[in-house]
C-alpha positions in Angstrom: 7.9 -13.6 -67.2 9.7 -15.0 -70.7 10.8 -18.7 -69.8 14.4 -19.8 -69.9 13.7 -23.3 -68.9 12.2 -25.9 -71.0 9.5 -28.0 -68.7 9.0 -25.9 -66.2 7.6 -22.6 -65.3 9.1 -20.1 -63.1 7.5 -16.9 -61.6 7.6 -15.1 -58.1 5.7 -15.7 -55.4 1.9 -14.0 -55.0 0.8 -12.5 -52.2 -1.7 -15.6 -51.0 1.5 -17.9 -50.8 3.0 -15.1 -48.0 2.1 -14.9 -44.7 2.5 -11.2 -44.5 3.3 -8.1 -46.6 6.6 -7.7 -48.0 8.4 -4.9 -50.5 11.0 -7.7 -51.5 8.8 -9.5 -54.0 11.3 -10.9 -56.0 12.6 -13.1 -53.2 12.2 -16.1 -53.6 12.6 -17.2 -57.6 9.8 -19.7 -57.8 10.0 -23.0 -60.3 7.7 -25.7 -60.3 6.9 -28.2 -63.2 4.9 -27.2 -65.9 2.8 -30.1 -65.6 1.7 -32.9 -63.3 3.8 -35.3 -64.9 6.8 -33.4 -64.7 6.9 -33.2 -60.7 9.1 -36.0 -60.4 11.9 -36.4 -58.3 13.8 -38.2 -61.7 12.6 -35.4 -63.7 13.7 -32.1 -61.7 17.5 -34.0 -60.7 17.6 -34.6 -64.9 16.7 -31.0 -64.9 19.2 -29.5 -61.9 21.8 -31.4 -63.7 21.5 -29.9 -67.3 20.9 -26.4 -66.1 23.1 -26.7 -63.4 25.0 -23.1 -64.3 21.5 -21.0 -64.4 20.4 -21.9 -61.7 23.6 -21.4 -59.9 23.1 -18.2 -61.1 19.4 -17.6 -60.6 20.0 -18.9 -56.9 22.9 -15.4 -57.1 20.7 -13.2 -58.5 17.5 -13.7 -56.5 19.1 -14.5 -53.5 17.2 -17.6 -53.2 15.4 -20.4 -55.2 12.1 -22.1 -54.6 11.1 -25.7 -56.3 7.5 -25.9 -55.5 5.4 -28.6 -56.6 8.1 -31.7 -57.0 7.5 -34.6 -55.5 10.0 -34.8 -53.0 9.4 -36.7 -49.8 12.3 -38.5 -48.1 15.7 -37.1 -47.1 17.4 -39.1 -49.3 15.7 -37.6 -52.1 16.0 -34.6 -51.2 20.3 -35.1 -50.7 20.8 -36.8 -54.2 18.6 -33.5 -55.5 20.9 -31.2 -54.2 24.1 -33.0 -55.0 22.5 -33.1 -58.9 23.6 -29.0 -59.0 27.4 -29.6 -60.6 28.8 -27.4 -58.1 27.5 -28.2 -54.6 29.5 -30.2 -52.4 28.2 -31.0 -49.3 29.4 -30.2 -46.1 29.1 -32.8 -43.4 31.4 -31.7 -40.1 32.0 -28.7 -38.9 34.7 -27.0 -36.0 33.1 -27.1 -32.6 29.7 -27.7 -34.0 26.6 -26.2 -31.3 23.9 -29.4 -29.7 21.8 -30.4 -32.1 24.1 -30.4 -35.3 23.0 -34.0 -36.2 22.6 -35.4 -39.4 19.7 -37.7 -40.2 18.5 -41.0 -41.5 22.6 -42.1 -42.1 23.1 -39.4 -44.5 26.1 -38.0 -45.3 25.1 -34.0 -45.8 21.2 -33.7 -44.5 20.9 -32.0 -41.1 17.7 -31.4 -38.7 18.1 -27.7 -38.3 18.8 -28.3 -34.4 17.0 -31.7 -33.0 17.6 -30.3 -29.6 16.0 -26.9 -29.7 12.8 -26.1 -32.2 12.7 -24.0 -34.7 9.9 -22.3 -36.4 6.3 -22.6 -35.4 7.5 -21.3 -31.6 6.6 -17.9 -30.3 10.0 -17.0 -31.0 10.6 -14.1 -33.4 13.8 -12.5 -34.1 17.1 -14.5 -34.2 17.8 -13.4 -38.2 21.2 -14.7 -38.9 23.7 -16.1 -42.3 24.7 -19.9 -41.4 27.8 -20.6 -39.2 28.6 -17.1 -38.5 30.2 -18.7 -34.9 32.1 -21.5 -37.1 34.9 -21.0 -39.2 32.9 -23.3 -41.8 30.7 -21.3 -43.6 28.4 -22.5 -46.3 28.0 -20.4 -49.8 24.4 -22.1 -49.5 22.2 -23.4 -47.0 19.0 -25.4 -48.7 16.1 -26.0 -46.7 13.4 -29.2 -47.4 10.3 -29.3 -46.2 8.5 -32.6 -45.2 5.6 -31.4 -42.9 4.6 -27.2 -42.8 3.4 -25.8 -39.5 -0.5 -25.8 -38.9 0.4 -21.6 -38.3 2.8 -19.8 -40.1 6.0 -21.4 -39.1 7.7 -20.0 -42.5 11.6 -19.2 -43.2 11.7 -15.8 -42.8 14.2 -14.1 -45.5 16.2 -11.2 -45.6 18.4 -9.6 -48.1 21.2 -8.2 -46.6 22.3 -6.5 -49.8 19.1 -4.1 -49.9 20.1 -3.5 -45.7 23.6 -2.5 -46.0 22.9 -0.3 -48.8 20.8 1.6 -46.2 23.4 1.7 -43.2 24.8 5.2 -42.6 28.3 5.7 -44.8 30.2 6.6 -41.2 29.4 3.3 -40.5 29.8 1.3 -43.6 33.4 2.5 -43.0 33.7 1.1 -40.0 32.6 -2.2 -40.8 34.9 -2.4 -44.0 37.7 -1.3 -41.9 38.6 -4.3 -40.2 37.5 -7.7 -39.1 35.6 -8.3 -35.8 35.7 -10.5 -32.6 34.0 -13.9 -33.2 34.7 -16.7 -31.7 37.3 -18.6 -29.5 37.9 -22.1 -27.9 40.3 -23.0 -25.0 42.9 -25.5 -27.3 42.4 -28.1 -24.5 38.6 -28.1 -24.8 39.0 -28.5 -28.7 41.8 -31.3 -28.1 39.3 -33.2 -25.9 36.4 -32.6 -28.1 38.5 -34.5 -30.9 40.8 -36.5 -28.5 43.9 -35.9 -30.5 46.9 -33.9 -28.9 46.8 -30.4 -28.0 49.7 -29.6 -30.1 48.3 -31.4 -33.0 44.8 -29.5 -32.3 47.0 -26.2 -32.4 48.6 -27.1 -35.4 45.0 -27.7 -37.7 44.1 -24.5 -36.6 46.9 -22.3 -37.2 47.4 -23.8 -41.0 43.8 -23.5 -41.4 44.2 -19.4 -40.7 43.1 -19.2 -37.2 45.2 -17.4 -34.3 46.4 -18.9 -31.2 46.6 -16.3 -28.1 48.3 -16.8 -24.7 48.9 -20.9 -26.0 45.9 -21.6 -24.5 43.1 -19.9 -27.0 42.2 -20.4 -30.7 40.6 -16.8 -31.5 38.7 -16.2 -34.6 37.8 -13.0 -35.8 35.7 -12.3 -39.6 35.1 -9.7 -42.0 31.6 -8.3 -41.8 31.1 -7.1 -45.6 30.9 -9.3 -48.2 31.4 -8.0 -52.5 29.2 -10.7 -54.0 31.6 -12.8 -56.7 28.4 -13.1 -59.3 26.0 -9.6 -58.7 29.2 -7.1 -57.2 27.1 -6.2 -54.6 28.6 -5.4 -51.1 26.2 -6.9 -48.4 26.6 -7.2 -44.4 26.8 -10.9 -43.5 26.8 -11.8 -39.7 24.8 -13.0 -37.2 23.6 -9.4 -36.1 20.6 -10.4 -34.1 22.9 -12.3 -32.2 25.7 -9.8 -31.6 23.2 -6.6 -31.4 21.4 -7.8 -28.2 18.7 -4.9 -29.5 18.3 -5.2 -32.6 15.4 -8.0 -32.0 13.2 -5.9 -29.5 13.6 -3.1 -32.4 12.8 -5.9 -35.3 9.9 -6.9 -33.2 8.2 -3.6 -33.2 8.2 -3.7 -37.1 6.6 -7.1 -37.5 4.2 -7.3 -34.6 1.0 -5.2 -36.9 1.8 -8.0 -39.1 0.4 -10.3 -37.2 -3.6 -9.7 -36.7 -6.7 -11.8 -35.1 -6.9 -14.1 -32.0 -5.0 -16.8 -33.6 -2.0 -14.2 -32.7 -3.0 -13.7 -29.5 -0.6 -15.6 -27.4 2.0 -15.0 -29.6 1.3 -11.5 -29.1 1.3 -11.1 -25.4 4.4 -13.1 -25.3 6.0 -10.4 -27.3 4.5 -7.8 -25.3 4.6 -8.9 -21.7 7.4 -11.6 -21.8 10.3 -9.8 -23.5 12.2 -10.7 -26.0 15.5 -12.2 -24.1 13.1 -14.6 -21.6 10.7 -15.7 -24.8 14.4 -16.6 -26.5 15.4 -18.5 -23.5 12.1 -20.7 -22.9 11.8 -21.2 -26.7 15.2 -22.4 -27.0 15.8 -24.1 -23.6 12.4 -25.6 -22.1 11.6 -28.2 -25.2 15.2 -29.7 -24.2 14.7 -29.6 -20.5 11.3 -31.5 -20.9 12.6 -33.9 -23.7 16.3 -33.9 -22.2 16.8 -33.5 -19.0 20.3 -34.3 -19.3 21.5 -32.4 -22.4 19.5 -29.9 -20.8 21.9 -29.5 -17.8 25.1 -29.9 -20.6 23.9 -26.9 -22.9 23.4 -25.1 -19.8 26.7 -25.6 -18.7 28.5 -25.1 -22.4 26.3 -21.7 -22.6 27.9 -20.0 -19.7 30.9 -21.1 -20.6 30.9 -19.6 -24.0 29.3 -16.2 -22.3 31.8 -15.8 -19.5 34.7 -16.5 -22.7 32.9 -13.4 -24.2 32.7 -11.3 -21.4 36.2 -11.9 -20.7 37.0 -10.8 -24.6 39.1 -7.5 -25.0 38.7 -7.7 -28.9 35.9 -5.2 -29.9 33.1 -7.4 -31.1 30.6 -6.2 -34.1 27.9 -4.3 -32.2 30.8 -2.2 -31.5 30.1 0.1 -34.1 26.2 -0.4 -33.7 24.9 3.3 -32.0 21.0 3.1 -31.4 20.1 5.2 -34.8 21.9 2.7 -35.9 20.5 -0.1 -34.8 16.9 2.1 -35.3 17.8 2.2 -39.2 19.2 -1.6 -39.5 15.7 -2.5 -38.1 13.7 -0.8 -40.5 15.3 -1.9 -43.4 15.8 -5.7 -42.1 12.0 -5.2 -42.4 11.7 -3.4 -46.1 13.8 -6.4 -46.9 11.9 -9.1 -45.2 10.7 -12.1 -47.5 8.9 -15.0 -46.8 6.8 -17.7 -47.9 4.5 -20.6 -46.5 5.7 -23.9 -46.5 4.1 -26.7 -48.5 4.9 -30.0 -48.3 8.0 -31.0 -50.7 9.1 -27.8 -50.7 12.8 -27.3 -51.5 14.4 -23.7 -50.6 17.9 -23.1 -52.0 19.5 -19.6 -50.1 22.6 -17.6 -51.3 24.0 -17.8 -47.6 26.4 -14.7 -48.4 23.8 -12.1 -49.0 20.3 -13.5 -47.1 19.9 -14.4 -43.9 17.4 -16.1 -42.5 15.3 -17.4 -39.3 12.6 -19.9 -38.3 9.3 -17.6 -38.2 6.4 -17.9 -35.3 3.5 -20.1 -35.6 2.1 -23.0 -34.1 2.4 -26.6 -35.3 0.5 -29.8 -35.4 0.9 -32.3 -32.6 0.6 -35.0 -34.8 2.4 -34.1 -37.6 4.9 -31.3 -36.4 6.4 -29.2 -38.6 9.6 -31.1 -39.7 12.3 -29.3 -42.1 15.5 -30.7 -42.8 18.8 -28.9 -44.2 22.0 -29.2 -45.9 25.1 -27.0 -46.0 27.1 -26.8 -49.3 30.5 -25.1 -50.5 32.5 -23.8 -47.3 34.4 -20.7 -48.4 37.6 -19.2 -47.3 38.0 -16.3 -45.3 40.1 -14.2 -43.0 40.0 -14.9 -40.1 42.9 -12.7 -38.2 42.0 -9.5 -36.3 44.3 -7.4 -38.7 42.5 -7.9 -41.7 39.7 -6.1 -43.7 36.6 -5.8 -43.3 35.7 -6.0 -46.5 36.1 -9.0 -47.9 36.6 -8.8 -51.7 37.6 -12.4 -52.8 35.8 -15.9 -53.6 37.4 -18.7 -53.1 36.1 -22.3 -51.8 38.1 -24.3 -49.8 37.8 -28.4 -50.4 36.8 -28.9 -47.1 36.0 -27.4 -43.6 38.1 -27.4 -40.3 35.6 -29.7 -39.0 36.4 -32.5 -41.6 40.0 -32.0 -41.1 39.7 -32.4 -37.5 37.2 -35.4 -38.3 39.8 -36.8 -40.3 42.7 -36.3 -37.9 40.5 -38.0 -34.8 40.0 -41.0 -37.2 43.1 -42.0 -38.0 44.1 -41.5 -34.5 41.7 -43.9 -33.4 43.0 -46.6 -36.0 46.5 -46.0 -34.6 
């Protein structure tokens, strides 16, 4: 590969860096310094910051960008790396955030990726999904650090959603370009409480920010599902579909599980088979905070079937909708043919175009001394449409100087000081 960059080399993965076979080798664009002495955290911000425009666009053309073999190894680093990219802001609240949304060591942008709930290195598999597709703050980018790998795969699977919706049936591309689909929505008194400002003041934020009140009592969100990338033109599917398509991960599953060979799979593999998909979510998700805490256990319980009873009592069609089971059949397959991933090594940093790559915490098994331990920051929320009589399709790129979250963060503040 001709080099663009001065410093430090950049090339694509090879196949002993992957934990299993995948068609999408291009994904992700590796760069590591050329030399030893070039792997320091001074030297690779000096170098984000000069080229901060290709690799912008390398992160756009890739999907996503991997600097392997800096010597990163503290969140703060890792913060004041990112922010070097002229471009990124950082996004720090968000609308109704989910337990476990925490930031870490006093930072203002790094996140764990959920301290509540583990993630990666589980016997969970499945769960593919673009960042904050239940929020109305959605990140352009979602970077990923990593500070300990799992002892057993563990990696951050990849998928390009470009390559998938290019293989969806045209009936159903239609569909999905149509019109905009059921997301989200929040009783106005529980968001009011959650911020303790006045409901009316609550109501307000939401309606200038572009959401939809129904019956007085309900914010509603709805989002388009197909995305025309701004920088490659590309029209790719961007949702939480493993999420909405309760299917779709028992069909996933049965493309990966071959994958994974020899008695270190075993378990893994019998979870899979005997457990089902839906329970093995549940205990991945739920037991680690019922044995670590008892009481948020009991709270997440309780805000769980709350949200599910709000969607079953949802008339709006929601995105699986449109989803028959060939469907669903064919969105499997190619999730798979688009499948990337590599394994984690220490110092890692992982930069992901969160409009056209979703991603998920793969199985594996992790140390007990040193778990695996990755930490992540959000970066340029971006407008959308968010009312159920709009497209689709959505065809425009613009970034919004902050999220919903930070308004409301802002408006709770300066009620407090009042």
């Amino acid at each position: 590969m001709q080099e663009r960059y001065h410093g430090v080399t950049t090339r694509f993965l090879r196949e002993n860096e992957r934990l299993i076979p995948t068609k999408e080798n291009k994904l992700p664009f590796v760069i590591e310094p050329a030399t030893a002495e070039l792997g320091s955290v001074d030297f690779l911000q000096s170098f984000l910051s000069m080229h901060s425009n290709n690799i912008m666009h390398d992160i756009a053309t890739y999907g996503a960008v991997l600097l392997r073999g800096f010597n990163i190894t503290s969140t703060k680093e890792f913060e004041k790396t990112i922010l070097t990219i002229d471009g990124m802001q950082g996004m720090r609240h968000f609308f109704m955030s989910e337990p476990g949304r925490e930031l870490v060591d006093n930072l203002d942008y790094v996140f764990h990726t959920n301290s509540k709930i583990k993630t990666g290195g589980t016997l969970h598999l499945g769960g593919f999904h673009n960042e904050n597709y239940y929020s109305p703050d959605v990140p352009s980018y979602i970077s990923f650090c990593c500070f300990n790998p799992a002892k057993l795969g563990g990696e951050t699977g990849l998928i390009h959603m470009g390559s998938v919706y290019e293989k969806l049936d045209i009936a159903l591309k239609e569909q999905l370009e149509k019109k905009t689909f059921f997301v989200s929505k929040w009783p106005l008194a529980v968001i009011a409480n959650r911020y303790q400002i006045k409901l009316e003041i609550a109501k307000k934020a939401c309606v200038d920010f572009g959401l939809r009140v129904e019956n007085d009592n309900f914010i509603v969100m709805h989002k388009p599902s197909v995305f025309k990338h701004p920088v490659i033109g590309k029209k790719i599917i961007q949702a939480n579909l493993c999420a909405e398509i309760p299917a779709l991960n028992d069909a996933i599953l049965n493309h990966f599980i071959s994958d994974y060979v020899g008695l270190k799979w075993m378990i893994h593999k019998l979870a899979w088979k005997y457990v089902g998909y839906h329970r093995l979510r549940k205990l991945s998700f739920m037991l680690p905070v019922l044995f670590h805490h008892p009481m948020k256990f009991f709270k997440m319980r309780k805000q769980v079937m709350q949200r599910i009873k709000q969607y079953n009592s949802n008339t709006y069609p929601r995105i699986n909708s449109v989803f028959n089971a060939d469907d669903i059949k064919t969105l499997a397959a190619s999730m798979r043919d688009s499948y990337a991933s590599f394994l984690w090594q220490k110092g890692d940093i992982l930069l992901i175009d969160n409009l056209q790559v979703a991603h998920a915490g793969m199985p594996g098994k992790t140390n007990k001394k040193f778990p695996r331990k990755i930490r992540a920051m959000l970066c340029n929320p971006f407008k959308l449409s968010y009312l159920n009589e709009d497209s689709g399709l959505q065809n425009k790129d613009e970034l919004l100087p902050e999220t919903l979250g930070e308004i409301m963060h802002k408006i709770k503040s300066a009620h407090e000081q009042i």
